[in-house]
N, C-alpha and C positions, 0 to 999 in steps of 0.2 A: 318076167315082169310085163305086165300090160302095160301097153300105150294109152293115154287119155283122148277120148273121144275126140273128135274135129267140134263136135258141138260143145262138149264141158270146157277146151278151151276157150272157144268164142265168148259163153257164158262167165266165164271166170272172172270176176270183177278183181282181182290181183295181179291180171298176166296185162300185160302191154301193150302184145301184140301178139300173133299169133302168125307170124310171119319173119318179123326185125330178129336180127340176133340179140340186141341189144337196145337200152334207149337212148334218146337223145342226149339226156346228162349222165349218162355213163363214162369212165375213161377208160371202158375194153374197145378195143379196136373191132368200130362197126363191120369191116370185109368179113370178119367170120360167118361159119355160114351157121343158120339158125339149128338150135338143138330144140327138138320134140319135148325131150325129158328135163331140159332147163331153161323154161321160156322167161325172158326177162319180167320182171317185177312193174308195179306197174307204182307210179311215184306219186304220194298222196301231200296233201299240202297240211297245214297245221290245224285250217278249221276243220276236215274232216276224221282227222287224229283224234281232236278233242270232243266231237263229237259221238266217237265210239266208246270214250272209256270215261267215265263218271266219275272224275276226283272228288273227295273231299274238301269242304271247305269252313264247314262248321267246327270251332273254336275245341271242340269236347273229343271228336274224331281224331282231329290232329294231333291233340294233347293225350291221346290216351292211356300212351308209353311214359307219360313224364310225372314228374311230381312237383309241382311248384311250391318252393318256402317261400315264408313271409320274406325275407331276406334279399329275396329276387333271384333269377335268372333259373335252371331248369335243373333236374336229374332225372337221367334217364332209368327207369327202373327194370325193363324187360330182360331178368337175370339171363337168358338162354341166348339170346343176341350178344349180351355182353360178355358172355363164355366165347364164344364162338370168335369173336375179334381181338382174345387175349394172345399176345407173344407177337402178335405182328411188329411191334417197337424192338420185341427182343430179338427177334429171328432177323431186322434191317438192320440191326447197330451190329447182330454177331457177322450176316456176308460182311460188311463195309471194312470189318474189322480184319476178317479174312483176307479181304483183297487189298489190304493195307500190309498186310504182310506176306501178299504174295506180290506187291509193286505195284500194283494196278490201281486206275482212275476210280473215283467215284460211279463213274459211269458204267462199270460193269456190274453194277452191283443191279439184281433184280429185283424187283417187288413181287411179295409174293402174290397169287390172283387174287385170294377172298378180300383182298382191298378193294376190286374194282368191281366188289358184289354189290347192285343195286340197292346197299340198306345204309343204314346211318352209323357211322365212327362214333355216334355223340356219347 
């Protein structure tokens, strides 16, 4: 594996430092001594976050998944999403049920990840 330049780190507008093991708001323990091939990240604040990525805000983008009745409030229509988030109720009620009859606390029960997939349950 090649090393990256002394100069593409300098230049690298993500790296932190090019020397610290760590940054200042980290909780790794700063004595360590600094890695080449893992230089710390460099910590950006929320107006330059949002200034990199273009959300949507216009009413029609947002809504474009949905369906509005006269009636009120929403359906979501996007069938291949709504596939994809089927059995998650079933597969938490069957562990729970599981660990109910092997003695054990609610608390061992896991979730499974595509919950904590950056998209909408709705």
């Amino acid at each position: 594996m090649d090393l990256p330049d002394e100069d593409d780190l300098k230049n690298n507008a993500f790296l932190l430092s090019t020397s610290a093991s760590v940054g200042n708001k980290s909780f790794v323990d700063s004595r360590q001594p600094y890695k080449r091939l893992a230089p710390p990240p460099k910590y950006f604040d929320h107006e330059f976050m949002l200034s990199q990525f273009v959300l949507p805000t216009d009413r029609e983008t947002l809504l474009s998944n949905f369906e509005i009745p006269e009636a009120g409030g929403l359906i979501y229509t996007d069938e291949e999403q709504l596939e994809k988030q089927k059995g998650i109720l079933s597969h938490v009620i069957k562990q729970l049920a599981v660990n109910m009859l092997k003695g054990l606390s609610m608390s061992h029960t896991s979730l499974p990840i595509r919950i904590f997939e950056p998209r909408s349950t709705i």
